[in-house]
C-alpha positions in Angstrom: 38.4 -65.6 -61.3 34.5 -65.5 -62.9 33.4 -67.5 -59.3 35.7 -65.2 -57.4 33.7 -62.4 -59.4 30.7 -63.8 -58.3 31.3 -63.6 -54.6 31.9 -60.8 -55.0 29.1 -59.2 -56.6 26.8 -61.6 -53.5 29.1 -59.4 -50.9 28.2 -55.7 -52.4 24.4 -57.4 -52.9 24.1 -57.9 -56.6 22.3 -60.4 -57.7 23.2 -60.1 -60.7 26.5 -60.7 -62.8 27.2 -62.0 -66.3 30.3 -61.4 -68.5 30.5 -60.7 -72.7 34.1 -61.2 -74.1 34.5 -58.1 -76.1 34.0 -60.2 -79.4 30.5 -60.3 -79.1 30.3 -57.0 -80.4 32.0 -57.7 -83.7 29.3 -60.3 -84.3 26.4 -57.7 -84.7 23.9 -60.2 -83.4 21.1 -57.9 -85.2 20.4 -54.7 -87.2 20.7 -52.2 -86.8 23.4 -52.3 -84.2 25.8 -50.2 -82.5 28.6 -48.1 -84.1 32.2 -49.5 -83.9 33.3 -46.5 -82.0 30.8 -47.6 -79.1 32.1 -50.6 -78.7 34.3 -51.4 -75.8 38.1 -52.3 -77.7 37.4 -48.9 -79.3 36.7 -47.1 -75.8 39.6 -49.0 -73.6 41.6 -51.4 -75.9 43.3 -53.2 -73.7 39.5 -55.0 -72.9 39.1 -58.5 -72.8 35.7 -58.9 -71.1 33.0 -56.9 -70.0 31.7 -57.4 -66.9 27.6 -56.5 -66.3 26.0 -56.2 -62.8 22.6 -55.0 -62.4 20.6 -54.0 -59.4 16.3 -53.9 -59.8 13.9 -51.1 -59.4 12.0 -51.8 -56.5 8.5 -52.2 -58.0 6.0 -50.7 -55.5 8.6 -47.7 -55.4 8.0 -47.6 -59.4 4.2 -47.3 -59.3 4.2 -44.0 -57.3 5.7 -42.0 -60.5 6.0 -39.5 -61.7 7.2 -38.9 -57.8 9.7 -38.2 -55.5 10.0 -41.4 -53.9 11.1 -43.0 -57.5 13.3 -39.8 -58.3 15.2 -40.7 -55.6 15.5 -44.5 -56.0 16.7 -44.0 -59.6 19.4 -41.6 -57.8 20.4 -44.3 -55.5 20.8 -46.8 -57.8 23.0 -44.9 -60.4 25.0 -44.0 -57.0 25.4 -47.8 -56.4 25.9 -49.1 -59.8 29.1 -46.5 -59.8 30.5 -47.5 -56.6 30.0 -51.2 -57.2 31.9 -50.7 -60.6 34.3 -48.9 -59.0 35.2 -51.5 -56.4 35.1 -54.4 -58.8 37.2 -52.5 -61.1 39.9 -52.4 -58.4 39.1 -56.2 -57.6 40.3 -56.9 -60.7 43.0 -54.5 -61.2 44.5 -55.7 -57.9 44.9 -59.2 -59.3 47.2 -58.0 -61.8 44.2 -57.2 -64.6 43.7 -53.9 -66.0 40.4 -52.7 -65.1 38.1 -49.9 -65.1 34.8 -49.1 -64.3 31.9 -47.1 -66.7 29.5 -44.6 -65.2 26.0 -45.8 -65.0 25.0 -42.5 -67.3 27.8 -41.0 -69.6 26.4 -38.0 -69.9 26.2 -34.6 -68.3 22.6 -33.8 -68.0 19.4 -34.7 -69.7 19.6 -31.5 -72.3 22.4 -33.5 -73.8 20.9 -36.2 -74.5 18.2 -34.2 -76.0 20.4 -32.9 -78.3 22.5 -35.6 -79.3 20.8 -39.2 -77.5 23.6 -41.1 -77.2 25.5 -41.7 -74.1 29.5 -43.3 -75.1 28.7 -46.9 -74.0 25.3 -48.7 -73.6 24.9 -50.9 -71.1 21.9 -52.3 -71.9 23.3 -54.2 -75.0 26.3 -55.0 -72.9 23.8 -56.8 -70.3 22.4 -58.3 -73.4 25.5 -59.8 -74.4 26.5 -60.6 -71.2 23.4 -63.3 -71.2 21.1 -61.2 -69.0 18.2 -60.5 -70.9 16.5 -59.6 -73.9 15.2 -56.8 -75.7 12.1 -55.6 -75.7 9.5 -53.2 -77.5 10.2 -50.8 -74.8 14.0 -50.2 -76.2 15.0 -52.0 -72.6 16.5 -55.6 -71.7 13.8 -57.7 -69.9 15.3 -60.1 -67.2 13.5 -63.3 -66.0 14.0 -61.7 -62.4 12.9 -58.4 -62.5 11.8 -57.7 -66.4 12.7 -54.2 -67.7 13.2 -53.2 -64.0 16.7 -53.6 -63.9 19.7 -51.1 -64.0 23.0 -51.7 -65.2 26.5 -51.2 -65.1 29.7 -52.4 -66.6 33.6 -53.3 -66.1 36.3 -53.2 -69.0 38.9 -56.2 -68.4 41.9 -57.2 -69.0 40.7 -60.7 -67.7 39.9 -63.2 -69.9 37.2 -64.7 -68.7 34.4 -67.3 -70.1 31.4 -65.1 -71.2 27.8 -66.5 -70.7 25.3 -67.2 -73.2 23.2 -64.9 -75.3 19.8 -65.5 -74.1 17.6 -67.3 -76.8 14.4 -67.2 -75.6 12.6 -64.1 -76.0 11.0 -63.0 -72.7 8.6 -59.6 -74.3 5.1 -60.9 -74.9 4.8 -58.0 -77.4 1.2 -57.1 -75.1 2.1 -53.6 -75.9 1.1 -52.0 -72.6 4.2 -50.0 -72.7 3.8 -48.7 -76.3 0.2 -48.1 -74.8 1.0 -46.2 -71.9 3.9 -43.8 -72.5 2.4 -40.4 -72.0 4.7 -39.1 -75.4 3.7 -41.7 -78.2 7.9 -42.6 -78.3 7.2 -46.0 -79.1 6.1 -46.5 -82.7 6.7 -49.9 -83.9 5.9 -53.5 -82.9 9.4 -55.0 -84.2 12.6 -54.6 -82.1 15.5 -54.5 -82.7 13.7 -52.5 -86.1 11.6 -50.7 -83.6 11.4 -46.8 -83.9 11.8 -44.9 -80.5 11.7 -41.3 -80.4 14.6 -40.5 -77.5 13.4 -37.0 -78.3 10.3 -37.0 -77.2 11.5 -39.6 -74.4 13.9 -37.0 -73.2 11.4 -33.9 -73.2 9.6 -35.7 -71.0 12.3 -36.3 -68.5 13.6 -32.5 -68.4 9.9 -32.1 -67.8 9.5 -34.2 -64.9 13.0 -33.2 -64.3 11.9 -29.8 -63.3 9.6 -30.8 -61.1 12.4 -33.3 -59.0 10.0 -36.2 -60.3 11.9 -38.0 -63.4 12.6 -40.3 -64.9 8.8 -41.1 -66.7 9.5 -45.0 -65.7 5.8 -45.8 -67.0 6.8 -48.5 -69.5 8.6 -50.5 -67.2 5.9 -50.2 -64.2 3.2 -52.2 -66.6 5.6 -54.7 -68.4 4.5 -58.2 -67.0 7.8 -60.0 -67.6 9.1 -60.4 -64.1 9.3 -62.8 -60.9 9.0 -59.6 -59.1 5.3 -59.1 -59.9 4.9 -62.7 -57.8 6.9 -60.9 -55.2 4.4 -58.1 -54.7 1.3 -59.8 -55.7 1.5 -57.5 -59.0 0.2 -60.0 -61.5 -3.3 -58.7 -62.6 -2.2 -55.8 -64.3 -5.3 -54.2 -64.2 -3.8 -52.3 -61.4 -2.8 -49.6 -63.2 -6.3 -48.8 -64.5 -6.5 -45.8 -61.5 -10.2 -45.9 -62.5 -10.6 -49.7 -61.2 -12.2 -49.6 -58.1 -10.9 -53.1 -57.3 -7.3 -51.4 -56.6 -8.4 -48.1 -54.6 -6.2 -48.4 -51.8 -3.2 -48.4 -53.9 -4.3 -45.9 -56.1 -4.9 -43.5 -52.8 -1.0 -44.2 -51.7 0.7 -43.9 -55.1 -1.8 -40.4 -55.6 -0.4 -39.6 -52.0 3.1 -40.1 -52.5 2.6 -38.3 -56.0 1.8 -35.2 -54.2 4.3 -34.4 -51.8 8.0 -33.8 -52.4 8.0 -32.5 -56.1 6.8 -29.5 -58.0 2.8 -30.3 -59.5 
């Protein structure tokens, strides 16, 4: 069934797939962790397995924010992680497991999450679990593939299905570029999983840009150097995002044009 899976996920184009039996949440692999009542038996008890697909932020597209051009990709992606859910949901549930799929956001609209910044599932611990990264100081799961640029969605199963390792090695370098760059200070320690992250602030900045048809903020996943995309796009010096380095003009000039067209200054 996991290979069936599998192909799939290679026929809606997702590159990547990994499963967490829903015991992995009762093992609290470190503190603090998640409520009981987020976990997935608590949310649709008749789960067995969570399934985690996740589809990458096209880099190049990521460099332009705050702009349209990455409003929209976000959009996209959230549209496609539901649909692909949706239809491997009823893969599953058509083969005699009961299935369901969880919405790439639970949650109604930014203001909510300012007010109360929790969303009923989190699928970025779920992708950890499900052997697809690590955390980093950015409060996001790093891939070998694509780094932080990666976003996720999840099945609840029936299915019993063999769950893939926990990643063990830790793929943030701790370099600190994205504690150093986000425009609102919500990054304010150098330990995760004890890290502090202010989703207040995090989230007044996306109503912000919001307003303007130019969110999410993105910039502390645009300079994180974990990635085999930055290969892909010739992205390794990271002194690219110095937009004062002459070196790197010409892509300065297209992110600043792209920037100014499409959303509200």
């Amino acid at each position: 069934m996991k290979e069936e899976l599998r192909a799939r996920c290679k026929e809606l184009g997702i590159g990547l797939m990994g499963v967490a039996p829903v015991e992995s949440w009762d093992a609290s692999p470190f503190e603090p962790w998640i409520p009981e009542e987020f976990w997935p038996k608590a949310i649709f008890p008749e789960a067995r397995s969570v399934v985690v697909i996740g589809l990458p932020v096209t880099l190049p597209i990521l460099e332009t924010s705050p702009s349209i051009h990455y409003h929209q990709l976000y959009k996209t992606l959230n549209e496609i992680l539901d649909q692909s859910t949706y239809w491997i949901s009823n893969f599953l549930n058509e083969r005699g497991h009961a299935s369901l799929f969880i919405p790439r956001d639970g949650y109604g609209h930014i203001q909510l999450m300012k007010e109360s910044p929790l969303a009923f599932f989190s699928h970025r611990h779920a992708a950890y679990l499900a052997g697809l990264g690590t955390f980093g100081l950015n409060n996001m799961v790093l891939t070998k593939e694509y780094g932080p640029r990666v976003r996720f969605g999840s099945v609840f199963t029936s299915a019993v299905l063999p769950g893939d390792p926990v990643m063990s090695e830790q793929l943030c370098t701790r370099c600190l570029r994205c504690m150093e760059i986000c425009p609102v200070k919500a990054l304010g320690d150098e330990d995760y999983p004890r890290s502090i992250t202010n989703k207040s602030a995090c989230a007044s900045r996306a109503l912000e840009l919001a307003s303007k048809f130019a969110s999410p903020c993105g910039f502390c996943i645009k300079v994180c150097p974990v990635g085999e995309d930055r290969k892909l796009y010739h992205r390794e010096n990271l002194d690219i995002y110095d937009e004062d380095d002459p070196r790197f003009k010409e892509y300065h000039q297209a992110w600043k044009h792209t920037r100014s067209y499409g959303s509200r200054k």
